[in-house]
DRENMAR-349579 format. One line per field, with one value per atom (N, C-alpha, C, CB): residue number from 1; atom name; y, z, x. Coordinates in steps of 0.02 Angstrom, whole numbers, plus 50000, padded with zeros to 5 digits. Each point is the difference from the previous one (the first is absolute). Glycine has a CB too. Example, Ala and Ser with C-alpha at 12.3 -4.5 7.8 and 13.67 -1.06 7.14 Angstrom:
DRENMAR-349579
nr [1, 1, 1, 1, 2, 2, 2, 2]
atom [N, CA, C, CB, N, CA, C, CB]
py [49716, 50059, 50060, 49941, 50112, 50059, 50055, 49968]
pz [50390, 50000, 50000, 50062, 49902, 50003, 50037, 49892]
px [50660, 49955, 50045, 49905, 50077, 50042, 49961, 50059]
***
This chain:
DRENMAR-349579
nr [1, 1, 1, 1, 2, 2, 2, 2, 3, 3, 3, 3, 4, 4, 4, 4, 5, 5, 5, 5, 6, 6, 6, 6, 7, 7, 7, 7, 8, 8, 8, 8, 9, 9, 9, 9, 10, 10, 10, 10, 11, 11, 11, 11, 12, 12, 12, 12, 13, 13, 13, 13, 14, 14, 14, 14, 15, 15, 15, 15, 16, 16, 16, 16, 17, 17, 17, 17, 18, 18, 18, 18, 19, 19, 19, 19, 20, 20, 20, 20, 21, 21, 21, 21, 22, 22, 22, 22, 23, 23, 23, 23, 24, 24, 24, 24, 25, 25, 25, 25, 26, 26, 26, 26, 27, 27, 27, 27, 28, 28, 28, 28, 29, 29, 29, 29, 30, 30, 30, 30, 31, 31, 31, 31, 32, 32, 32, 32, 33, 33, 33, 33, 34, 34, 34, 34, 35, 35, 35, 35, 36, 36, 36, 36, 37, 37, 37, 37, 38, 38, 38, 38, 39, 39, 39, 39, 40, 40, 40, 40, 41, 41, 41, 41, 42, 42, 42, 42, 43, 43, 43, 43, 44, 44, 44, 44, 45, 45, 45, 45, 46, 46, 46, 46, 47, 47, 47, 47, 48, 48, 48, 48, 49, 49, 49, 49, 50, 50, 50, 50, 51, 51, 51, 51, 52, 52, 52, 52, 53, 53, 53, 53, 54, 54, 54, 54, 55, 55, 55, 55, 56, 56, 56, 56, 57, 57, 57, 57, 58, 58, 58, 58, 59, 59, 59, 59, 60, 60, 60, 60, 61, 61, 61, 61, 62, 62, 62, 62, 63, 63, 63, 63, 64, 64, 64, 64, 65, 65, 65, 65, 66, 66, 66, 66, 67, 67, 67, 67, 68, 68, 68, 68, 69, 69, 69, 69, 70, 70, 70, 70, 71, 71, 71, 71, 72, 72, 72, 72, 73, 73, 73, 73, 74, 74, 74, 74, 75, 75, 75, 75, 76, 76, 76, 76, 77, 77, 77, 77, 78, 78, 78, 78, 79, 79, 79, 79, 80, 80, 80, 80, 81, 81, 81, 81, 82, 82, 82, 82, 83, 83, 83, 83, 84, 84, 84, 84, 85, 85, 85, 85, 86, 86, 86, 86, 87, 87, 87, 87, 88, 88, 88, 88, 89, 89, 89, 89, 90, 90, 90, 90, 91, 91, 91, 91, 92, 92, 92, 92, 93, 93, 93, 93, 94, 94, 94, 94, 95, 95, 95, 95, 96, 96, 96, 96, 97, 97, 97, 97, 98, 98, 98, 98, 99, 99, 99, 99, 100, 100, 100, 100, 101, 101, 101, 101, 102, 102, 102, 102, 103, 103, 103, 103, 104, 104, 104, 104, 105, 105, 105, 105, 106, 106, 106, 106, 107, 107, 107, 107, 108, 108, 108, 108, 109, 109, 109, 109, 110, 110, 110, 110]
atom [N, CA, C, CB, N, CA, C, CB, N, CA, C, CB, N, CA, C, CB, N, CA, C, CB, N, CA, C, CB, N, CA, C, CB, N, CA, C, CB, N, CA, C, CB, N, CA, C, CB, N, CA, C, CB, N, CA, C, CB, N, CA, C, CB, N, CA, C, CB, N, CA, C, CB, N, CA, C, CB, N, CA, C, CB, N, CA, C, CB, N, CA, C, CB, N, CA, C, CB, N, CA, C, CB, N, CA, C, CB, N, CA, C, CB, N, CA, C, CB, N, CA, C, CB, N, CA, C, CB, N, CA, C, CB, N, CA, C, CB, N, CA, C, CB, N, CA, C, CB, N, CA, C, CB, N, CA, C, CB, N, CA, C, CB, N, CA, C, CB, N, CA, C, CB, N, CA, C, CB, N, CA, C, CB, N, CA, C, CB, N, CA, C, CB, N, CA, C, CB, N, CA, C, CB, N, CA, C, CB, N, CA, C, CB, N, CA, C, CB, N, CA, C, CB, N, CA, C, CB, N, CA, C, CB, N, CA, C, CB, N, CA, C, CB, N, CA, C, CB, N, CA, C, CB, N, CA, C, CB, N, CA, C, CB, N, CA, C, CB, N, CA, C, CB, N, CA, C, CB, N, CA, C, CB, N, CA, C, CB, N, CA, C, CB, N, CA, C, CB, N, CA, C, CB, N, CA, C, CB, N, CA, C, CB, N, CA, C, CB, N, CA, C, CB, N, CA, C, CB, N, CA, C, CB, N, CA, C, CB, N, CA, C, CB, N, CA, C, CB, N, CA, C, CB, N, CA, C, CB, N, CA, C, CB, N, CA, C, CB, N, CA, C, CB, N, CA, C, CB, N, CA, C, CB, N, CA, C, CB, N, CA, C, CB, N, CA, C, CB, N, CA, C, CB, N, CA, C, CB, N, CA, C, CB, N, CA, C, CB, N, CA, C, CB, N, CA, C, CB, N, CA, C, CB, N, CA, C, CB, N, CA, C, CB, N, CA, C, CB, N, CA, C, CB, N, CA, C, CB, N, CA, C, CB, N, CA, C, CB, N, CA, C, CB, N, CA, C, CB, N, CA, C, CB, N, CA, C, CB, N, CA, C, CB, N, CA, C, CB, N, CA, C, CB, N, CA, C, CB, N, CA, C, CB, N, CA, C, CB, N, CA, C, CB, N, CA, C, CB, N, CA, C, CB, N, CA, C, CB, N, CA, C, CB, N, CA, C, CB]
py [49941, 50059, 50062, 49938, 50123, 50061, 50020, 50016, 50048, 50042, 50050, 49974, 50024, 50047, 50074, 49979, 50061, 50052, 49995, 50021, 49918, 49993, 49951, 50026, 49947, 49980, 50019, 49974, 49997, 50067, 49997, 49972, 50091, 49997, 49982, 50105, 49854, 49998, 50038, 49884, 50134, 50042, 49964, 50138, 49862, 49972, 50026, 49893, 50142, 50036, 49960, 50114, 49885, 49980, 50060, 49895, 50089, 50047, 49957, 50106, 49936, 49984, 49941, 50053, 49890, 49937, 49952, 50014, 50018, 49954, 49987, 50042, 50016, 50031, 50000, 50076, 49952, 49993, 49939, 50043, 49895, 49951, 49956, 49984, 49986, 49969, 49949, 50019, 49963, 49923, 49996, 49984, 50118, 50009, 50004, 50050, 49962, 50034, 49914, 50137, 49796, 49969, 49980, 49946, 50071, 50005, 50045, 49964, 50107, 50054, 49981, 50055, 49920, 49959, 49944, 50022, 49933, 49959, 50022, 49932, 50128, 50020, 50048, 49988, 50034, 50044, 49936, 50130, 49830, 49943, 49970, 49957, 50059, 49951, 50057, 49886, 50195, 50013, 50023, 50003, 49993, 50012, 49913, 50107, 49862, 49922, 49995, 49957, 50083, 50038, 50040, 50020, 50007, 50034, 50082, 49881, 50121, 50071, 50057, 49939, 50124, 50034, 50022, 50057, 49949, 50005, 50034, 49945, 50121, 50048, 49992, 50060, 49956, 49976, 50063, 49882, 50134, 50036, 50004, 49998, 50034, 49970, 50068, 49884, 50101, 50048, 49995, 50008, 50020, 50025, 49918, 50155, 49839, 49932, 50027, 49963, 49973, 49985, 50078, 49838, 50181, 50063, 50077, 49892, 50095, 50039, 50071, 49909, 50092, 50058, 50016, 49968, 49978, 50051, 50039, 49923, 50057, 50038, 50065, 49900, 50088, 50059, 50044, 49947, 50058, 50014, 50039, 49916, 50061, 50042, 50056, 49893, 50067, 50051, 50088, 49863, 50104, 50073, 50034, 49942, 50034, 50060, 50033, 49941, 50069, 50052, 49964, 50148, 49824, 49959, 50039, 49865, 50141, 50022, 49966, 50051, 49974, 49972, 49930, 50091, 49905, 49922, 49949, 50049, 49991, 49944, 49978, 50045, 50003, 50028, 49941, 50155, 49825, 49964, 49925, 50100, 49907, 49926, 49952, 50068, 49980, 49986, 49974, 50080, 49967, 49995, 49911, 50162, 49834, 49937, 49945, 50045, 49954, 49961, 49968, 50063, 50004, 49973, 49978, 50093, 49931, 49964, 49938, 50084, 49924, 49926, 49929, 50073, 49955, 49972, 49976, 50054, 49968, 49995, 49976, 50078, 49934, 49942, 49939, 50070, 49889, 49955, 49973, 50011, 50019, 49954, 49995, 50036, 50020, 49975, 49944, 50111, 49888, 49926, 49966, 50009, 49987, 49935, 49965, 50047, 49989, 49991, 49994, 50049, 49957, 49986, 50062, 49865, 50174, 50081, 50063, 49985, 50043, 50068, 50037, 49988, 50064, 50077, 50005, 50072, 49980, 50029, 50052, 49981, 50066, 50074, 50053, 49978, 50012, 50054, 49990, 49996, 49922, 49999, 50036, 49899, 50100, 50038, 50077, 49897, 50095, 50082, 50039, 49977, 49987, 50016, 50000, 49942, 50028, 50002, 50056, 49886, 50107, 50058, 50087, 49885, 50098, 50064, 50011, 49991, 49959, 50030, 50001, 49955, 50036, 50029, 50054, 49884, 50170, 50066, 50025, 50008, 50060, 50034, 50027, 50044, 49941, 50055, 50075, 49913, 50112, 50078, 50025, 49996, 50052, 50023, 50024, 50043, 49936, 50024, 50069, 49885, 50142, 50048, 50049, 49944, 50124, 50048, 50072, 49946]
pz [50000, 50000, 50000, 50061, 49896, 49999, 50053, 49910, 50130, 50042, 49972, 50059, 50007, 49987, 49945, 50173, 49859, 49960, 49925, 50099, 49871, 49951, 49946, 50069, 49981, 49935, 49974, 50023, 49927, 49923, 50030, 49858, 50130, 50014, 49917, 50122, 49926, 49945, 50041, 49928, 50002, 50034, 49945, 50050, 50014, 49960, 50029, 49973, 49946, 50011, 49965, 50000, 50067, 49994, 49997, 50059, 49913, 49991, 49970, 49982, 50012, 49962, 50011, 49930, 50033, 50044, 50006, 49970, 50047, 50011, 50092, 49867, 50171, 50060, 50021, 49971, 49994, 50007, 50044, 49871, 50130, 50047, 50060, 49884, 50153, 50047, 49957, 50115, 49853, 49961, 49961, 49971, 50004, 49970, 50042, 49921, 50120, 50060, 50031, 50053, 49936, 50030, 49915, 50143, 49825, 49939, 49999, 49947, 50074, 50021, 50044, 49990, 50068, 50040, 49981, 50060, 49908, 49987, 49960, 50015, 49929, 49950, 50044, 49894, 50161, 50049, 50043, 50006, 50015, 50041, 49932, 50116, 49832, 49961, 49970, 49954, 50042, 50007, 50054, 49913, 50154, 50058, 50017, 50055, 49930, 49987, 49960, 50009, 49937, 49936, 50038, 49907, 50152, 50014, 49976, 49999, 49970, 49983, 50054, 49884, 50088, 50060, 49947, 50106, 49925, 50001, 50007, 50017, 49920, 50012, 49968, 50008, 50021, 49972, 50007, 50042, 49891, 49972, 49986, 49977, 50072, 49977, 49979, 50071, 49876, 49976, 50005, 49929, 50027, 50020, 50001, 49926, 50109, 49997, 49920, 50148, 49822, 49959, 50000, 50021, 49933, 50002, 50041, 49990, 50050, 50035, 49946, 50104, 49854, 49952, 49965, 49983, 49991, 49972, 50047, 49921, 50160, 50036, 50015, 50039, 49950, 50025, 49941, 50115, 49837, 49944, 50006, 49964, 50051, 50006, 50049, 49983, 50078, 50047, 49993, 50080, 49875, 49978, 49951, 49992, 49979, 49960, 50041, 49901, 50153, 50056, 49992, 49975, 50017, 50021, 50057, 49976, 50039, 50050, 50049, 49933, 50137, 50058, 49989, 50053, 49944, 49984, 49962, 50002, 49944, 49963, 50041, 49892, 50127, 50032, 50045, 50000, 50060, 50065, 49986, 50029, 49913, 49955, 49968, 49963, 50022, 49970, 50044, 49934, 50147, 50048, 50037, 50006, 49993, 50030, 49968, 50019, 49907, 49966, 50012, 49935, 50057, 50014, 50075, 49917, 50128, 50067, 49995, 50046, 49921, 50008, 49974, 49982, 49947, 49968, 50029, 49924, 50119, 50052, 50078, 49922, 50106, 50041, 49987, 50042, 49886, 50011, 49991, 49983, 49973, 50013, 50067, 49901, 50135, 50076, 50015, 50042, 49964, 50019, 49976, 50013, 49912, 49976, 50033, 49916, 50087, 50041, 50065, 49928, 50101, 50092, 50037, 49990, 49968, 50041, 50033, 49903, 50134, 50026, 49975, 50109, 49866, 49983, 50061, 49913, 50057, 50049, 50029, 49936, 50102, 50012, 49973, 50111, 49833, 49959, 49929, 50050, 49933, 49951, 50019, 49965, 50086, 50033, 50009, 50064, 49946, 49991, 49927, 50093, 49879, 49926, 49966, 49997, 50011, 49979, 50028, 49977, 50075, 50052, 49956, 50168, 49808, 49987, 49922, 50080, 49872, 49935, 50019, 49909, 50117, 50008, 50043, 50000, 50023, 49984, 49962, 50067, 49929, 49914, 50000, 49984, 49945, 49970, 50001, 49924, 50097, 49987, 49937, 50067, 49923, 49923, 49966, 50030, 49914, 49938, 49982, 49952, 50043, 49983, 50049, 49935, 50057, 50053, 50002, 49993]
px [50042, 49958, 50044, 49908, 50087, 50021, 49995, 49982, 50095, 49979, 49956, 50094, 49865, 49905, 50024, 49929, 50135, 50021, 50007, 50049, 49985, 50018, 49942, 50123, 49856, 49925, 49990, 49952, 50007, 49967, 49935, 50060, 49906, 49928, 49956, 50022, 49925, 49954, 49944, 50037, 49924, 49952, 49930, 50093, 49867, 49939, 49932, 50068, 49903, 49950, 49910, 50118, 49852, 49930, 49959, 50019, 49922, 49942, 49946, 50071, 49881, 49941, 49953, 50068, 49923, 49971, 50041, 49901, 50172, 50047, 50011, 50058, 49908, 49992, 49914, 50121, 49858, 49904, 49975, 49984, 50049, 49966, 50057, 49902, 50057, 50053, 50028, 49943, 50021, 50026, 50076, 49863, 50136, 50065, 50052, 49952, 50059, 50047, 50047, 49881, 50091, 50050, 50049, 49916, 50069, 50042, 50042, 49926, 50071, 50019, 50065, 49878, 50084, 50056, 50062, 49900, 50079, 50042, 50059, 49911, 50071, 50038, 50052, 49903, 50091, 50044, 50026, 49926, 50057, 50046, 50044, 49898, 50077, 50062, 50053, 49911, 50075, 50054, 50051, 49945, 50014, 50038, 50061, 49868, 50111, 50032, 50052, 49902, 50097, 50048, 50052, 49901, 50084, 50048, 49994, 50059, 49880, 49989, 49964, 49993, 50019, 49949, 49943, 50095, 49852, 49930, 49967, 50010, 49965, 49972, 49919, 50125, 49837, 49904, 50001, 49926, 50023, 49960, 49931, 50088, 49853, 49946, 49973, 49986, 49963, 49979, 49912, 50122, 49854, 49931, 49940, 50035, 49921, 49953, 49986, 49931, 50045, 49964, 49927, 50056, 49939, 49950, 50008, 49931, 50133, 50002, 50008, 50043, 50014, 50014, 49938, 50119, 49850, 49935, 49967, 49973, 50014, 49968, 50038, 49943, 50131, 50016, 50026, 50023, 49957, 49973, 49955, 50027, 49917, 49924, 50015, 49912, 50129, 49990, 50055, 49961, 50058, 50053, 49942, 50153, 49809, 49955, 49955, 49998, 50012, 49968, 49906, 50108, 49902, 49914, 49976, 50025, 49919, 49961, 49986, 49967, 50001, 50005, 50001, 49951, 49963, 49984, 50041, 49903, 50129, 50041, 50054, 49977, 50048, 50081, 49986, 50032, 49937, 49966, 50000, 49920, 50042, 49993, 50066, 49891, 50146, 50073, 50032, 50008, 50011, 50032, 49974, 50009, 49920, 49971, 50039, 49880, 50107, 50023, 50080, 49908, 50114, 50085, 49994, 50077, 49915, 49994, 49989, 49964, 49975, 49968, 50043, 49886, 50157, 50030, 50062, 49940, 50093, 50041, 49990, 50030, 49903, 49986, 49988, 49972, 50007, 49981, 50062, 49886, 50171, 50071, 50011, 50059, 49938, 50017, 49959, 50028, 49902, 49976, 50031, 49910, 50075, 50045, 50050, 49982, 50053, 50067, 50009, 50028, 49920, 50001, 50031, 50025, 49977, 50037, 49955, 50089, 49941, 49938, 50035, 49942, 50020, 50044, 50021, 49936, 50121, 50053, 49953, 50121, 49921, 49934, 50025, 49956, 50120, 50024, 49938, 50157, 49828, 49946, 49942, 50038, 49938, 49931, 49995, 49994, 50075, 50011, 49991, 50086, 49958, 50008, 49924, 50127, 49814, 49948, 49951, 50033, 49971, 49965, 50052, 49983, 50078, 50024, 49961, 50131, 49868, 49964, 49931, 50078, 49900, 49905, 50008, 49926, 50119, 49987, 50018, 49989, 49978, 49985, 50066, 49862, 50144, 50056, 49989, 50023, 50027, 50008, 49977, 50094, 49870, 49988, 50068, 49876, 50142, 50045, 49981, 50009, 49916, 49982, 50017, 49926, 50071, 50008, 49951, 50124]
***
């Protein structure tokens, strides 16, 4: 095995419905135990769930309350059920972070 300093890193980036369910994630796993076994170091990359970018998409075209609310549920929602999936509780930086986008944005206008 390489000293940790001198390893090569691999870096491996998930997203999309490669991340979206629990079912993906012990694949996820195995592919990081076989390059930590390699002797490599190990950098993960995860990127947005499956649908997440289109929602956050919409939510950059300044949608209105109702939409704006609806969007926000969604992604929540879309992100708790991986936590079930997975047997995990949000943290209370996740709870925070949600409680922080459902207050209103400052107006752009002046």
């Amino acid at each position: 095995m390489n000293n940790q300093g001198s390893a090569p890193w691999v870096v491996m980036k998930f997203g999309g419905s490669s991340v979206s369910s629990a079912e993906c994630w012990p694949a996820i796993c195995e592919q990081t135990r076989q390059n930590l076994a390699e002797g490599n170091r190990v950098m993960i990359v995860v990127s947005a769930l499956a649908g997440t970018t289109d929602l956050l998409t919409r939510l950059s075209k300044g949608p209105g309350k109702q939409e704006r609310d609806g969007i926000l549920e969604q992604l929540q929602e879309k992100h708790l059920q991986l936590h079930n999936a997975l047997a995990l509780a949000p943290s209370a930086e996740f709870v925070d972070c949600w409680e922080g986008l459902r207050k209103p944005f400052p107006s752009a206008k002046q």
